[in-house]
BATISE-827517 format. One record per residue (C-alpha): x, y, z; residue in three letters. Coordinates in pm, whole numbers, plus 50000, padded with zeros to 5 digits. Each point is the difference from the previous one (the first is absolute). Last residue first. Layout:
N
+-------+-------+-------+------+
!    xx !    yy !    zz ! type !
+-------+-------+-------+------+
!     X !     Y !     Z !  Ala !
...
+-------+-------+-------+------+
END
This chain:
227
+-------+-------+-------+------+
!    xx !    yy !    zz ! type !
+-------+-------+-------+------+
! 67983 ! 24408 ! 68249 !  Unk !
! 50162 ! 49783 ! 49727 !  Unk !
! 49846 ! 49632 ! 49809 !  Unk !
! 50213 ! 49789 ! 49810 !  Unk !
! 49813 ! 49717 ! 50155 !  Unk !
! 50276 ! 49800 ! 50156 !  Unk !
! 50111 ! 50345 ! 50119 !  Unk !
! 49654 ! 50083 ! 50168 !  Unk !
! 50030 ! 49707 ! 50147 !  Unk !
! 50339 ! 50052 ! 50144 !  Unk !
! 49917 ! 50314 ! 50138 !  Unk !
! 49685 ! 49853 ! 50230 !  Unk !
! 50208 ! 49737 ! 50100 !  Unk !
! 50269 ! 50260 ! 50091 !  Unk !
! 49786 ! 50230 ! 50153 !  Unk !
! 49758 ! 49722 ! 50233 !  Unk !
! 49998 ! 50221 ! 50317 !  Unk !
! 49975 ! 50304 ! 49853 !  Unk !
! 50255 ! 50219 ! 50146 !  Unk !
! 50159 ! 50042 ! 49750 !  Unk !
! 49814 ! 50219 ! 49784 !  Unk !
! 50035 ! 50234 ! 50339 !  Unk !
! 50384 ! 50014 ! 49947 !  Unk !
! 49950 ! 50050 ! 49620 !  Unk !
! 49825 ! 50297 ! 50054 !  Unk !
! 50245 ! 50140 ! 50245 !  Unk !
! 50274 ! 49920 ! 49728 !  Unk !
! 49825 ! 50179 ! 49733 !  Unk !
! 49750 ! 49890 ! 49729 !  Unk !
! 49780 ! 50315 ! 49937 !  Unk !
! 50190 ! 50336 ! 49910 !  Unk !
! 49766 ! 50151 ! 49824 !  Unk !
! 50103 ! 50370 ! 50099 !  Unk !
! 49609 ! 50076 ! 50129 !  Unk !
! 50029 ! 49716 ! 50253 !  Unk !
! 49681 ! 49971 ! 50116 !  Unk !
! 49923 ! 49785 ! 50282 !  Unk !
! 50190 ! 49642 ! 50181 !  Unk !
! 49669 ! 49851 ! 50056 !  Unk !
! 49899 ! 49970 ! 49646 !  Unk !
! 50339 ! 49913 ! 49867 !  Unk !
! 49944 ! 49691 ! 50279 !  Unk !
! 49689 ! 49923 ! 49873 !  Unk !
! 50127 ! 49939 ! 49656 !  Unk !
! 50239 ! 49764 ! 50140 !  Unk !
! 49788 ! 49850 ! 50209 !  Unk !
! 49748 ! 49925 ! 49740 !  Unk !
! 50269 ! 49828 ! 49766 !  Unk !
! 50068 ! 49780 ! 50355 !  Unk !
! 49632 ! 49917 ! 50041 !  Unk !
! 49997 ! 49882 ! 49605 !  Unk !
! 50323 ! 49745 ! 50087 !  Unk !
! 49861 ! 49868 ! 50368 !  Unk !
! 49684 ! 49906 ! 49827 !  Unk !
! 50221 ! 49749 ! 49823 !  Unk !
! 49927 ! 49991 ! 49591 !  Unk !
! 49775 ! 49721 ! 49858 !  Unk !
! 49697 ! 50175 ! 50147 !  Unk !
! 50071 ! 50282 ! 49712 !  Unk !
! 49872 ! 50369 ! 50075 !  Unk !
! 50395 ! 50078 ! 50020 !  Unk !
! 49992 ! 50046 ! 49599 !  Unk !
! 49677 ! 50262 ! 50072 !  Unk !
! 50361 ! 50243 ! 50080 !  Unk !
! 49921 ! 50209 ! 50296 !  Unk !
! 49881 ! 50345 ! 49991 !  Unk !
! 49993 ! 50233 ! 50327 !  Unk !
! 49848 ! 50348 ! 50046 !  Unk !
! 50081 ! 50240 ! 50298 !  Unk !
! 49976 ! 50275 ! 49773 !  Unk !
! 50286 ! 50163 ! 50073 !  Unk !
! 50179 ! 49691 ! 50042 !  Unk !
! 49902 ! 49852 ! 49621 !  Unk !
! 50046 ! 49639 ! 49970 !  Unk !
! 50176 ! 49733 ! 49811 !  Unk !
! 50036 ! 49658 ! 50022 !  Unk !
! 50036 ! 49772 ! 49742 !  Unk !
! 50213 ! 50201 ! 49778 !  Unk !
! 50127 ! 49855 ! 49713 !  Unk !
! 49811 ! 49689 ! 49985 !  Unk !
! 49644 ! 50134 ! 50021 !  Unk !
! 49677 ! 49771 ! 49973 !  Unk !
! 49724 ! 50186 ! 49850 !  Unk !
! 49712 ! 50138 ! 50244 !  Unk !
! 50279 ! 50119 ! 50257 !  Unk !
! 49900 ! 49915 ! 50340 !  Unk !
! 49883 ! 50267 ! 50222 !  Unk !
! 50029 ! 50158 ! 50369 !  Unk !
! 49934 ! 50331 ! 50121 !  Unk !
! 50140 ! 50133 ! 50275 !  Unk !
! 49778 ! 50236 ! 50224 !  Unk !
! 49911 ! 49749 ! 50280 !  Unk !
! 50348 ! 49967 ! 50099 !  Unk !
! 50069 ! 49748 ! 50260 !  Unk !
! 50372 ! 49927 ! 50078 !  Unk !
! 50267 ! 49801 ! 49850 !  Unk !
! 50272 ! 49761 ! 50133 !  Unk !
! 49848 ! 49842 ! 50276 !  Unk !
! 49959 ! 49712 ! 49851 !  Unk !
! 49633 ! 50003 ! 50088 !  Unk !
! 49981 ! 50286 ! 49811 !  Unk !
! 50224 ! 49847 ! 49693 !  Unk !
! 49720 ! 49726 ! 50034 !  Unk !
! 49725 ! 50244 ! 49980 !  Unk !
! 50142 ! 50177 ! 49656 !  Unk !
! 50030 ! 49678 ! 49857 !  Unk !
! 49582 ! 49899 ! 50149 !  Unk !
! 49954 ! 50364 ! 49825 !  Unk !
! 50145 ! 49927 ! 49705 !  Unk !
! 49785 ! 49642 ! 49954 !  Unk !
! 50154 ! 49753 ! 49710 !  Unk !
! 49829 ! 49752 ! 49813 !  Unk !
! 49777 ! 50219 ! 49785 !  Unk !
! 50082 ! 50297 ! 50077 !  Unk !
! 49884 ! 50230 ! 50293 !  Unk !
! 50176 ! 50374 ! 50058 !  Unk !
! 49763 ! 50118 ! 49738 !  Unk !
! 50060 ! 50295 ! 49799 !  Unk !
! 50091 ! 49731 ! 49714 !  Unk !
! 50262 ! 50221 ! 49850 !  Unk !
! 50146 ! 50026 ! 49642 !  Unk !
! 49845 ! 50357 ! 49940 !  Unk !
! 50135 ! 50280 ! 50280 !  Unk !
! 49806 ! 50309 ! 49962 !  Unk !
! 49732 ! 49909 ! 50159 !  Unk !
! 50204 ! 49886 ! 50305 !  Unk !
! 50208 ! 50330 ! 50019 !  Unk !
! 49646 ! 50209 ! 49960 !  Unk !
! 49846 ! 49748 ! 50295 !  Unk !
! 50341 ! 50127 ! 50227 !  Unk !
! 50000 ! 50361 ! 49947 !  Unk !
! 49803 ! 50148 ! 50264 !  Unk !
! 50005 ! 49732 ! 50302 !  Unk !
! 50367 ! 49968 ! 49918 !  Unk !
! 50073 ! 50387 ! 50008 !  Unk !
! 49778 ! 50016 ! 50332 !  Unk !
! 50257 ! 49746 ! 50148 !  Unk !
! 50314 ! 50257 ! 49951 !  Unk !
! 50264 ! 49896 ! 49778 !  Unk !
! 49958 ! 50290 ! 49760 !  Unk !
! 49923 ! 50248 ! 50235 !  Unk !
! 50295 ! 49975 ! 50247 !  Unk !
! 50285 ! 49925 ! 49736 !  Unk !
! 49892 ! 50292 ! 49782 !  Unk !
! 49969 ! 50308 ! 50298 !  Unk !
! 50316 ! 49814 ! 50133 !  Unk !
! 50229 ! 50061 ! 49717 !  Unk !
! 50183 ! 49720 ! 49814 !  Unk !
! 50327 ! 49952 ! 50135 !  Unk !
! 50370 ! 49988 ! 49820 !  Unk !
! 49903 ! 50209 ! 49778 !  Unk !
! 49998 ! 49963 ! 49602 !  Unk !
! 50270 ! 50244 ! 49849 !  Unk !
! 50017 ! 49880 ! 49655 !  Unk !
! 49759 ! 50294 ! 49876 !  Unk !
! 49690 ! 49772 ! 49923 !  Unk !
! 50014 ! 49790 ! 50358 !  Unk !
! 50056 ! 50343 ! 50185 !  Unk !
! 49695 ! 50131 ! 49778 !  Unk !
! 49800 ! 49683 ! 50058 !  Unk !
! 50081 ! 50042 ! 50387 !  Unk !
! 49884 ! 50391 ! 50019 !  Unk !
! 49673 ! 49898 ! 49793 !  Unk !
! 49915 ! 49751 ! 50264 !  Unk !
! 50050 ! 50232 ! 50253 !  Unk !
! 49806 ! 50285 ! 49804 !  Unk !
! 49679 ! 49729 ! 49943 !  Unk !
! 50046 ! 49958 ! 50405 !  Unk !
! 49981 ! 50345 ! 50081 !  Unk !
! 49686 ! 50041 ! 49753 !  Unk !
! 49815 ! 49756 ! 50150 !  Unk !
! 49925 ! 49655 ! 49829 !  Unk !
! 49688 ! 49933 ! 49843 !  Unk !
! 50146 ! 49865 ! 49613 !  Unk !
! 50292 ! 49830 ! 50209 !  Unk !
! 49871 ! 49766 ! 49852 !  Unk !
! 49975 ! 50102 ! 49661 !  Unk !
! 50352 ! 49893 ! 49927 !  Unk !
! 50207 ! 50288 ! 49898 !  Unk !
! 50053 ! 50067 ! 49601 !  Unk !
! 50293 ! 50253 ! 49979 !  Unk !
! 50114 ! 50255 ! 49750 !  Unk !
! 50301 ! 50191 ! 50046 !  Unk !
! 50138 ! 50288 ! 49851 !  Unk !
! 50354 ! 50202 ! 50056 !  Unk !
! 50242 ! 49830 ! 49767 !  Unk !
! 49824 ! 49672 ! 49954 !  Unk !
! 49797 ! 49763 ! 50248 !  Unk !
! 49709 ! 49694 ! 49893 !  Unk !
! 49838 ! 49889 ! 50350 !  Unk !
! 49841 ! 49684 ! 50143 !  Unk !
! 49878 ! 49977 ! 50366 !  Unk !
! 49877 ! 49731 ! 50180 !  Unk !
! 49749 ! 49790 ! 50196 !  Unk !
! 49931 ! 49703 ! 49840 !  Unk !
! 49710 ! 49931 ! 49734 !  Unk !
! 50057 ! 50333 ! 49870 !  Unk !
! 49673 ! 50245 ! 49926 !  Unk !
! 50208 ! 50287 ! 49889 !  Unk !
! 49928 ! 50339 ! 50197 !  Unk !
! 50220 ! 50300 ! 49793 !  Unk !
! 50312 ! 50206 ! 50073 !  Unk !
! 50151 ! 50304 ! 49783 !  Unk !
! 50312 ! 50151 ! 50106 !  Unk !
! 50137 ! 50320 ! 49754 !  Unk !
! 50248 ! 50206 ! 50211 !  Unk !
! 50204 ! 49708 ! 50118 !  Unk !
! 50301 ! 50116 ! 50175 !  Unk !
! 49966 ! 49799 ! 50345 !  Unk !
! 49839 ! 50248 ! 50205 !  Unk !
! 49745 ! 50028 ! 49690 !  Unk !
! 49945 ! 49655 ! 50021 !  Unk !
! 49864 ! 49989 ! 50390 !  Unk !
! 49771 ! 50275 ! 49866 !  Unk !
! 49875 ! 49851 ! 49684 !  Unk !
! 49925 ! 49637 ! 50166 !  Unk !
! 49805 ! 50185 ! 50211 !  Unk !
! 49833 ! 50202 ! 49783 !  Unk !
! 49908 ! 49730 ! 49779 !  Unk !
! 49852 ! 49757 ! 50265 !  Unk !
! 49803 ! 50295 ! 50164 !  Unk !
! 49885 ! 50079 ! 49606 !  Unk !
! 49932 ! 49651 ! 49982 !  Unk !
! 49827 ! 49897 ! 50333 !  Unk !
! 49742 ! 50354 ! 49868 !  Unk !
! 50040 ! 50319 ! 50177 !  Unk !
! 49670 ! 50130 ! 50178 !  Unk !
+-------+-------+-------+------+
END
């Protein structure tokens, strides 16, 4: 029975050989996101590949490979092949990988409760809102050290949220720490986007929507503070 590497390395060295590589060598690294690093020269490549997709089929191991390759030879597609897309945003992906993600990530509480402020009661009042649905398999957390460059960030394939512990404050409007939810919510509920592209008009059209937005904005401006 071949081994997840040797499936790993053959695929990888297939898809490369159609694209001149003769020498393609491809190893699991334990990455906190999912992603792919590679070192290229005149016909080698070496590539460490996230070890999640450490049980994937061998179809979807040669898709991947096929949109590295593009990505390596200047030619990166325009679409990212269905055999990928489907697998790696399906629910059974989430149920698989999502505890690895979260012990992998270090300045989290893994506890959507802080000391002043609820996630969950947030998360209900965007519900109530109207603006989000239920969805038992995100994962909520404040940050154990307050975070001023990013205070909300989350991971969409793993359905895993982070919000600043700086919100955690009573002094600062619930309205303000619902909104930062929202918006990582909303990148949630919008899916994968494999090409990164993550603050477009459509997103900012739903951002909007929240009924308090510019309040919302402005403190987060008053406190030097960016979603």
């Amino acid at each position: 029975m071949m081994t997840a590497e040797k499936i790993l390395n053959e695929s990888f060295g297939k898809i490369g050989k159609a694209y001149g590589y003769d020498s393609v060598n491809a190893t699991f690294t334990e990455f906190k996101e999912f992603k792919v690093k590679w070192t290229r020269s005149n016909g080698w490549a070496e590539f460490e590949v996230s070890d999640y997709t450490k049980d994937a089929p061998p179809e979807v191991l040669r898709a991947l490979a096929e949109v590295i390759f593009s990505k390596v030879s200047g030619k990166e597609k325009d679409n990212y092949p269905e055999d990928f897309l489907k697998w790696i945003t399906a629910d059974e992906f989430v149920d698989r990988k999502q505890s690895t993600y979260l012990a992998r990530c270090r300045n989290v509480t893994r506890t959507p409760k802080g000391e002043h402020v609820d996630l969950n009661e947030s998360y209900r009042r965007l519900e109530d809102l109207g603006l989000v649905k239920r969805d038992d398999k995100i994962v909520m957390n404040w940050t154990k050290q307050p975070n001023v460059k990013r205070v909300g960030y989350c991971s969409v394939l793993m359905k895993v949220i982070t919000i600043s512990s700086i919100f955690d404050n009573p002094s600062i409007p619930e309205f303000v720490s619902d909104y930062v939810l929202y918006h990582e919510l909303i990148h949630l509920f919008k899916g994968y986007d494999p090409f990164g592209r993550k603050h477009g008009t459509d997103f900012r059209t739903l951002e909007r929507l929240y009924p308090e937005y510019a309040e919302a904005e402005d403190w987060l401006k008053r406190l030097r503070l960016y979603v």
